[in-house]
C-alpha positions in Angstrom: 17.1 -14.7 5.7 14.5 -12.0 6.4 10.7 -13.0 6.5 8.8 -12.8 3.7 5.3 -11.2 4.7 3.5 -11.8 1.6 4.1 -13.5 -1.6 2.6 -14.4 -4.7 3.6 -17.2 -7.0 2.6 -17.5 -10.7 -0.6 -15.3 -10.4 -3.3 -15.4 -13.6 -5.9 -12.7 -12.5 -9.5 -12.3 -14.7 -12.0 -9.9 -15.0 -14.6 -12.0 -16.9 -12.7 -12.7 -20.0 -9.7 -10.5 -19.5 -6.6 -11.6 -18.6 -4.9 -9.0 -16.5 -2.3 -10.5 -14.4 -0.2 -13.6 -16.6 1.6 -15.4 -14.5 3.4 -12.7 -11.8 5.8 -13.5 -8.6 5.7 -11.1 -5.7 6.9 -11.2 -2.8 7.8 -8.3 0.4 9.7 -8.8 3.2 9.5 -7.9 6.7 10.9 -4.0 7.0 11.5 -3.6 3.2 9.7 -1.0 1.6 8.9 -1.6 -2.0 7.7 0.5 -5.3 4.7 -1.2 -7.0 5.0 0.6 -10.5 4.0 0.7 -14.2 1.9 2.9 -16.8 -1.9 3.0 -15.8 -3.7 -0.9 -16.7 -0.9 -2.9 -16.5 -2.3 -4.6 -13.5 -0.6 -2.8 -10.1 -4.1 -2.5 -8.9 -5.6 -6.4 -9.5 -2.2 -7.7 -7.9 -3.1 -6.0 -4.8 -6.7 -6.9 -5.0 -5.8 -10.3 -6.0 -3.3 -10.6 -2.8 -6.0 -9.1 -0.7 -8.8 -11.3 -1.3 -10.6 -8.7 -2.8 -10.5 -10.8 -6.1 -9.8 -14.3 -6.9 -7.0 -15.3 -9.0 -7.6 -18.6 -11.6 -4.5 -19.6 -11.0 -1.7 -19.1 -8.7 -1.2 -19.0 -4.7 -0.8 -16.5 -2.2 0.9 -16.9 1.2 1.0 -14.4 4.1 3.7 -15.5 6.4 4.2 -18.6 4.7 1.0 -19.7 4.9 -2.1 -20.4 2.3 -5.0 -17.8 1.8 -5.3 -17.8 -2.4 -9.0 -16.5 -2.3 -9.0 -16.2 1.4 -11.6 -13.3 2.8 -10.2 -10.4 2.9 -11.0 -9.5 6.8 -8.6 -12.8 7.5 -5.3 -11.4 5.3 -6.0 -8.0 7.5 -5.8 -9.6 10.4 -2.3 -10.8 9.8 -1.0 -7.7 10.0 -1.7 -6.2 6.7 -2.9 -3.0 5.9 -4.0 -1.4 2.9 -4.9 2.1 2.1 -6.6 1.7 -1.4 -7.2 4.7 -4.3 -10.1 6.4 -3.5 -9.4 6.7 0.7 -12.2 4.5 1.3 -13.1 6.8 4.9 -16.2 7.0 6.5 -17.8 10.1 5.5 -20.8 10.2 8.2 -18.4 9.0 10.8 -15.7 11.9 12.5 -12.1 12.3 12.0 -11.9 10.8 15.7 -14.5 8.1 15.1 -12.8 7.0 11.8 -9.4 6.2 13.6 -10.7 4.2 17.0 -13.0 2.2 15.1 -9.8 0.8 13.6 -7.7 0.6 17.0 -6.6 -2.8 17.6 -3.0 -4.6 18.8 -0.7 -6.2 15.6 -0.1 -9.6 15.1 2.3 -9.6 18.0 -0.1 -7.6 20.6 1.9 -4.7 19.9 0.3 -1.5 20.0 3.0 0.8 18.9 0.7 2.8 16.9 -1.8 4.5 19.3 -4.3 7.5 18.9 -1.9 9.6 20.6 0.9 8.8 18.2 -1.2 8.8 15.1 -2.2 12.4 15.7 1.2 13.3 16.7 2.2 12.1 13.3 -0.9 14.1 11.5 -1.0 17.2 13.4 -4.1 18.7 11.2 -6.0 16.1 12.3 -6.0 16.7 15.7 -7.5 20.0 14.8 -10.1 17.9 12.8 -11.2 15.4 15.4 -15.3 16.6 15.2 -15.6 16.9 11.7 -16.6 14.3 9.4 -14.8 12.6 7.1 -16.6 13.9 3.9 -15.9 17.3 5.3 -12.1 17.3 5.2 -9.6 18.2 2.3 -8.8 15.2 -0.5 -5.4 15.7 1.6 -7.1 15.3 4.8 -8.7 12.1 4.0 -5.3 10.7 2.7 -4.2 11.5 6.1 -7.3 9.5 8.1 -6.5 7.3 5.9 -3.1 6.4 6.7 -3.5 7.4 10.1 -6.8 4.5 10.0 -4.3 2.2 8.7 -2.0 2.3 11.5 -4.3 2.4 14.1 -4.3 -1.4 13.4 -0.5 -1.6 14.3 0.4 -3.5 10.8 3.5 -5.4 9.7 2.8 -4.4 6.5 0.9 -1.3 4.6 0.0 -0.9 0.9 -0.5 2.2 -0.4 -2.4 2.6 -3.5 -1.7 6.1 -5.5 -1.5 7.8 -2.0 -0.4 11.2 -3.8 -3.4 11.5 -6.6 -4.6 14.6 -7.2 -3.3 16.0 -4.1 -1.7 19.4 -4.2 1.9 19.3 -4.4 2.5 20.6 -1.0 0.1 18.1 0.3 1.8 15.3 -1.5 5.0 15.9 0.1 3.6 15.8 2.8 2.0 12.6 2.5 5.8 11.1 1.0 7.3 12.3 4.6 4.8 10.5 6.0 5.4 7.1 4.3 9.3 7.8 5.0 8.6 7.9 8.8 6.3 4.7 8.6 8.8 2.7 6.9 11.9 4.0 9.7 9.3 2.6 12.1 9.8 -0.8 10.9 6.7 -1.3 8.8 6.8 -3.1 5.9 5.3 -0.9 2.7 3.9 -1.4 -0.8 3.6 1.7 -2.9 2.4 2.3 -5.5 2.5 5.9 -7.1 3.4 7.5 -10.3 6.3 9.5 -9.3 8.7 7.4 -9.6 11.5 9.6 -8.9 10.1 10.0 -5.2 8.9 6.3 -5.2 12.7 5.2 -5.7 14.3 7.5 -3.1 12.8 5.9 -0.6 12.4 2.4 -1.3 14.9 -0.9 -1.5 13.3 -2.5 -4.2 11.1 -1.5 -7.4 8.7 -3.8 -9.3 7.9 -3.0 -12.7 4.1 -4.5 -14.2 3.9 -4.3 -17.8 0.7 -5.9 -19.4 0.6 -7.9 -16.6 4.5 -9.3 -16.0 6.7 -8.5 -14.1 9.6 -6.4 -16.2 11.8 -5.5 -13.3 12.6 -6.9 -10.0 15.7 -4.7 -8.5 17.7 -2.6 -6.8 15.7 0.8 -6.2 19.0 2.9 -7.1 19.3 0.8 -9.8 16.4 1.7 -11.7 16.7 5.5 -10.9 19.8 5.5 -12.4 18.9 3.8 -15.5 16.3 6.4 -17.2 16.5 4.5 -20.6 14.6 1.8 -18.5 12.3 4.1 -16.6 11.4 6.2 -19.9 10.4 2.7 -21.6 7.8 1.0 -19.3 7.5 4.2 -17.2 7.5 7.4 -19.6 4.3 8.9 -20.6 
């Protein structure tokens, strides 16, 4: 049995009086790398936040490792070894490329410290060239990279990736997909969520489809790319 990192069980997410999530399972395991997917509002985004502490769910649990944290702060799911690289980037913009990544620096849940400065810039080569600059002076693809690059600095178990490839140039977006295909070989869990599903299912195990809040499909990543009568249904613009 592998170990489940983090799991949600019969999740109702508000906003006020909206009901966005009705009733949704989750759950990732250790080393799996999963698509999060599903036409824009149907909820990928609130799952996440409602997972991370970021927002309470009405009903519902979350456990990390097994254990309880429905509504726990947010810095407390981090520290078990989840991290998450929301839309937007979320960087420091007065801080530099260099201060941005050692600010996050810290062992995993373990002590390991697989992840160092060293190997993060190894990974992202331009930003070794970048390492003065501040954040709000790089590239939208740039950013992506600190980032990611942020993220890992905090040696996770698990990263979520929140529409890592919008409105990066196409170039810069496959770079960014090479990027998550080498952080999963390393053993880290991930959650993406992205659009393209096409590159979303080549290099994940499992694919979760959110419609209006459900859960549609829980499968077999090969399975759904090869079944485009599904994917142009709940997936098709």
């Amino acid at each position: 049995m592998s170990e489940v990192l983090l799991e949600a069980k019969q999740l109702h997410t508000y906003y006020g009086s909206s009901h966005i999530l009705h009733g949704v399972d989750f759950h990732i395991n250790k080393g799996e790398a999963l698509g999060l997917m599903g036409r824009n509002g149907m909820g990928k985004t609130t799952l996440i936040r409602s997972m991370m502490g970021l927002v309470k769910p009405r009903h519902g649990e979350v456990k990390v490792r097994g254990d309880a944290m429905t509504g726990a702060p947010t810095h407390r799911i981090a520290r078990q070894g989840i991290a998450y690289v929301p839309e937007g980037r979320g960087i420091f913009p007065n801080l530099s490329v260099k201060e941005n990544l050692l600010m996050a620096a810290r062992p995993g849940v373990d002590g390991q410290r697989n992840w160092t400065f060293e190997r993060v810039l190894e990974t992202f080569p331009r930003l070794g060239e970048r390492l003065t600059n501040g954040g709000g002076q790089l590239s939208g693809g740039e950013q992506q990279m600190l980032t990611i690059g942020r993220a890992l600095m905090t040696n996770p178990d698990l990263m979520i990736l929140d529409e890592a490839t919008e409105g990066l140039a196409p170039l810069i977006a496959r770079e960014i997909w090479r990027i998550v295909r080498e952080i999963g070989k390393s053993g880290i869990a991930t959650v993406i969520v992205d659009k393209n599903h096409a590159a979303v299912t080549s290099i994940t195990h499992r694919s979760v489809i959110l419609v209006k809040g459900q859960v549609v499909f829980d499968g077999d990543s090969e399975v759904l790319r090869n079944n485009q009568a599904l994917i142009q249904q709940h997936l098709g613009v």
